[in-house]
N, C-alpha and C positions, 0 to 999 in steps of 0.2 A: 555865666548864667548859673543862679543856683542850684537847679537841676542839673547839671552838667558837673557842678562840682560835689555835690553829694553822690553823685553816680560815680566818679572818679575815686571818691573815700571808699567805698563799698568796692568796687572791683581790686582796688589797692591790697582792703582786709583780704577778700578771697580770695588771691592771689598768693597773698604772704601765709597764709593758713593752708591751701590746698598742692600748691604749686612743692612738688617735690627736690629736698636738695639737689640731688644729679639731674632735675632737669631744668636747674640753672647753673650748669658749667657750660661751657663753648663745646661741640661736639667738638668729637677730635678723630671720627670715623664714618665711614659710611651705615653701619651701622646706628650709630645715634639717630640719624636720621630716619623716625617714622614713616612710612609709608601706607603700611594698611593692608588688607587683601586676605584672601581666604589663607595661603598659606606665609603670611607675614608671621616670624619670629621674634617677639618681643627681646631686646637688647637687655631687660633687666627688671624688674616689677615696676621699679620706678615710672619706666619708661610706658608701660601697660597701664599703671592707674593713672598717670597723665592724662591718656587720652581717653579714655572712660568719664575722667572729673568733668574734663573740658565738652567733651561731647554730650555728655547727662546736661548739662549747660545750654548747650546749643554754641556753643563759642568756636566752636571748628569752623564753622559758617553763620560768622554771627551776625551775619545784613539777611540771611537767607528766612522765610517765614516759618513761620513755629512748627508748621505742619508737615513742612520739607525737612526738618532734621533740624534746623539754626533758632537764633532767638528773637528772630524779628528786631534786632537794633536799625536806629540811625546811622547815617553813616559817623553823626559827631560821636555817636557811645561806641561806635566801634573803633572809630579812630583811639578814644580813650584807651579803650582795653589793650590795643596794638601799643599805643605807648608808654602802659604802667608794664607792659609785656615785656617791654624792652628795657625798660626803669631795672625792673627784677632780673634783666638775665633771661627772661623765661624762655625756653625752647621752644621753638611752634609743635602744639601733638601731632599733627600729621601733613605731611606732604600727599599731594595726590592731583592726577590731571583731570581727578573729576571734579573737585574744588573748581580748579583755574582754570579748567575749559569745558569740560563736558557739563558740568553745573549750570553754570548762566547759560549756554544752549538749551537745555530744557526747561530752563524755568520761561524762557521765549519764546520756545517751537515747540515743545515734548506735549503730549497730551496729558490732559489730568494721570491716567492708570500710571502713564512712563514717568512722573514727576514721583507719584505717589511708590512705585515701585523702586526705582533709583537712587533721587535722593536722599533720603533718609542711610540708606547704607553707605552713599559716600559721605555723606557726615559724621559717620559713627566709624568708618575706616575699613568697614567689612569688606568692600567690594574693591581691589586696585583694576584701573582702566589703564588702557595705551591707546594713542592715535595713529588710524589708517591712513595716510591723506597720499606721502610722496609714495613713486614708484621708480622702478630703476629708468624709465625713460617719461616722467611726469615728477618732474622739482619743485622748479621754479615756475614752471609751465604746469602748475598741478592741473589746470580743467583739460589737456589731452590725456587724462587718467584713463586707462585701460581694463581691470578688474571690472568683470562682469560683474551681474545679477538678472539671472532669468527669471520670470516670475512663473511660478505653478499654481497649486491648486491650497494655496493655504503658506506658501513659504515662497523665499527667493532661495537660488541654487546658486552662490558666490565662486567664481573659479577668478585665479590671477596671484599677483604677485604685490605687497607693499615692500621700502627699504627705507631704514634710518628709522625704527619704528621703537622708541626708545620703550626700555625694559616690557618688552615682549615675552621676555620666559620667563616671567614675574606676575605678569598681567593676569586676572581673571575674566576681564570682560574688554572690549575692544570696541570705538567709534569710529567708523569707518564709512570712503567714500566710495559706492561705486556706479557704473556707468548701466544705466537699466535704459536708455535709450541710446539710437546709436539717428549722425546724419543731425543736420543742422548745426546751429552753434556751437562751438565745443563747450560754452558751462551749461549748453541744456542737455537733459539727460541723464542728468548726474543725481542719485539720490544718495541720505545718511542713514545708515545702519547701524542698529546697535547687535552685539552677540557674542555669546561667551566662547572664551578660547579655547575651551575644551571640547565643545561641537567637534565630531568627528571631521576628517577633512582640513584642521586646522595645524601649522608645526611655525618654529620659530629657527632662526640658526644665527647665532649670535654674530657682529661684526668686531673685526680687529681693527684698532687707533694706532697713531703712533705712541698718543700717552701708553701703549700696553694695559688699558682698560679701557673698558667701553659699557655703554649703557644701552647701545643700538642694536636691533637685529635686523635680519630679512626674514618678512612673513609670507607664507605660501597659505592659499585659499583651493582646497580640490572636493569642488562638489559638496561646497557645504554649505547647509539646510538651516536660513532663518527665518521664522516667525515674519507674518507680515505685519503684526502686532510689533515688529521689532523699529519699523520706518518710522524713522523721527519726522513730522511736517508731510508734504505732499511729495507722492512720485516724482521724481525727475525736478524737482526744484529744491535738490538741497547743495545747490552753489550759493544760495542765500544765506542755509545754515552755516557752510561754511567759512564764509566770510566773516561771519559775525563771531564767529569760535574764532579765526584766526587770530582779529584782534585782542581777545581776552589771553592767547598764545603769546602775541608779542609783547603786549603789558608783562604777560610773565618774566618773558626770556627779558623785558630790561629791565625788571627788577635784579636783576645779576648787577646790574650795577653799583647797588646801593649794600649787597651782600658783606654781612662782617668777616673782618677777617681775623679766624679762632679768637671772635669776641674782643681784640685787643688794636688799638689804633695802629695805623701803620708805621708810626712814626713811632710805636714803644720797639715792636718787633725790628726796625730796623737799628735802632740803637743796641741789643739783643747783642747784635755780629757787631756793629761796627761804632758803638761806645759814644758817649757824650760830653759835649767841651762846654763849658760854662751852662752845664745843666740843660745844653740843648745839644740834638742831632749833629757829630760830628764833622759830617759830608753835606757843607754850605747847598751843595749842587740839587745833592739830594734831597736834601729839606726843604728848598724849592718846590723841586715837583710832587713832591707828598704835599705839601701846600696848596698847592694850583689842584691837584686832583681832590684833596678837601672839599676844597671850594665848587669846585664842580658840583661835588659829590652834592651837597648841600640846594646849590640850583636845579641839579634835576631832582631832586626830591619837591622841591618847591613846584618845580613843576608836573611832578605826577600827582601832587598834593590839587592841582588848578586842574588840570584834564581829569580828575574826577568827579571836582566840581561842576566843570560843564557838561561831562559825560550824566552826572546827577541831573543835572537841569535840561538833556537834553537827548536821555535813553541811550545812549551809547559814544562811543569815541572817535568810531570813524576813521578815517585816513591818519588822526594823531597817533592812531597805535603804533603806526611806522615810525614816526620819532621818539616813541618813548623806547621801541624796539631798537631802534639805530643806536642814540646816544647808549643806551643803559649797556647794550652788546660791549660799545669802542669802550666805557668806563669800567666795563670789567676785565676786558683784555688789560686796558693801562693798569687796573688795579694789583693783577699778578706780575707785569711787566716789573710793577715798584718794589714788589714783593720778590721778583730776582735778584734784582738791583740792591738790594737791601742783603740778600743772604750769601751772596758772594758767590765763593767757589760752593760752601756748602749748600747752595740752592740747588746746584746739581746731583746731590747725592740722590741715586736711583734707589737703590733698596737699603733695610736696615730700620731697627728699631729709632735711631736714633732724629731719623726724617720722616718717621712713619712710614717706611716704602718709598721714598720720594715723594710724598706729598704735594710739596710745594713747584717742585719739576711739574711732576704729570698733571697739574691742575693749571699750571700754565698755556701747554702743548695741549689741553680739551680747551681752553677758552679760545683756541683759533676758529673753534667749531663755531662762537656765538656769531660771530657774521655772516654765516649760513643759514643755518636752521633755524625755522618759522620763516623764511623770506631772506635769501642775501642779503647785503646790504646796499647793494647796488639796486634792487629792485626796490629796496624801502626809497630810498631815494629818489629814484624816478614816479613812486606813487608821490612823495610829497611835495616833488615839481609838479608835479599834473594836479593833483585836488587839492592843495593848501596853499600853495603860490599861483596856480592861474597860468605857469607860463607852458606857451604853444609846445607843441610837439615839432619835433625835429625833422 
């Protein structure tokens, strides 16, 4: 369409024009990695007017409306921008789980003030969020979630406990589930709260991985005092909202699937270590399955490319988020698996400049984690026998 392809020329120029050198290398740290937040330190200016350009733009959230911080695109101009983004190298300016979950939650359930108040600063990067949902005995089984909220005379009184509460000592502001009715069903009584971490009453305590890094804490709630301006939707019916948040969670978590790796095909970095014989991949075996995982790689893209479409054409995604969560998780686990495989003995180097710290080690040994977090993989599973397939219970 001709509109489609003059918009494409024009995001090209501004991209080639604004888009700063270093922020089209491959990161090659956790640092590079944008985040956002009241006390977020920029990695470099580069890295700072990146997301100033982009945000002045509305392109951090560019399906989002003009008035929430984004630029009111289509999905087709956004799809563009995403892949002249990718064309270029571009680095995305900001990660954030207000983007990918707490965002479309309110732009569904939040009241006018909470859209007008929130959005806009997760679009601009000001505000970093973390999610409240698991508990140490509420996982998988989140709606027996335990964390009160008593209500008073203008605030709820939060006491209890979350865990796995990814970058908690980072966070300024926090989404969170808790139980303000007790007796009857266990997802009634459940409401969402919003509130920032620095509210008195609030502390974080980091957890240890085997990778010897971690992203996760446990969060302690004592006696602390939210705004009842803070309840996203109605009392005791935010099993709705979080259901609806989850899916936009699992969409994320299997986006890990499709994750580059430092920018560079697998199949270069595995020739890197292990050399090439008539201009191809030395290790017949190997080249295989960097092959088949391609392949993959390319159908579920196709297919998260079709579940957006119908999720377009039909408000949301539903039970499919468990499959895009399932495969994208197993594809990023095989993704690093290929990337051992490839790097031999020095895959295991732990520390040292020369592996970045073990890098490619400890990012293997975290991707065990993607079959758990947001929903096992056994329970995506049995939602996608029960509401996609139709078949009985057992």
């Amino acid at each position: 369409m001709p509109d489609l392809d003059d918009w494409r020329a024009e995001v090209r120029t501004w991209l080639e024009t604004n888009c700063p050198p270093l922020m089209r290398r491959p990161p090659t740290s956790e640092a590079d990695f944008c985040w956002g937040g009241r006390r977020w330190q920029f990695a470099s200016e580069q890295q700072r007017l990146w997301l100033e350009r982009m945000a002045a733009r509305g392109w951090t959230v560019p399906q989002w409306p003009t008035e929430y911080g984004g630029a009111g695109l289509s999905r087709e101009k956004a799809d563009i921008l995403r892949d002249e983004m990718a064309k270029l190298g571009c680095r995305a300016p900001l990660h954030s789980f207000g983007i990918w979950m707490l965002g479309p939650a309110l732009l569904k359930y939040g009241s006018e003030a909470q859209r007008r108040e929130h959005l806009p600063k997760i679009a601009r990067g000001e505000i970093r969020w973390c999610q409240g949902y698991s508990e140490p005995n509420a996982g998988s089984d989140l709606a027996s979630l335990q964390t009160r909220a008593e209500e008073r005379d203008g605030y709820f009184v939060v006491n209890g406990q979350k865990i796995w509460t990814s970058y908690a000592d980072h966070a300024d502001w926090i989404f969170c589930l808790v139980r303000t009715a007790v007796g009857g069903k266990q997802h009634a009584g459940i409401s969402f709260l919003l509130f920032d971490m620095e509210t008195p009453g609030v502390s974080t305590a980091p957890i240890a991985l085997i990778s010897g890094k971690s992203p996760f804490c446990q969060t302690y709630f004592h006696d602390v005092k939210v705004p009842k301006d803070n309840l996203v939707g109605e009392l005791n019916r935010g099993w709705e909202i979080a259901k609806y948040l989850l899916t936009h969670e699992r969409e994320m978590i299997g986006g890990m699937g499709l994750s580059q790796t430092f920018g560079r095909p697998l199949g270069a970095l595995a020739a890197d270590t292990i050399g090439r014989h008539n201009g191809v991949l030395a290790d017949p075996l190997l080249r295989a399955k960097i092959a088949e995982f391609e392949i993959d790689g390319w159908c579920f893209l196709l297919t998260m490319r079709r579940c957006a479409d119908m999720a377009a054409a039909g408000g949301g995604l539903g039970p499919y988020s468990s499959l895009l969560k399932y495969y994208g998780a197993e594809l990023n686990k095989r993704r690093l698996e290929l990337l051992m495989d490839a790097g031999g003995s020095d895959a295991l180097e732990w520390e040292g400049a020369r592996s970045q710290d073990g890098k490619t080690a400890r990012e293997w040994l975290r991707s065990k984690a993607n079959s758990i977090e947001g929903g096992t993989s056994e329970i995506q599973l049995n939602i996608l026998a029960k509401r996609v397939l139709g078949l009985p219970n057992v």
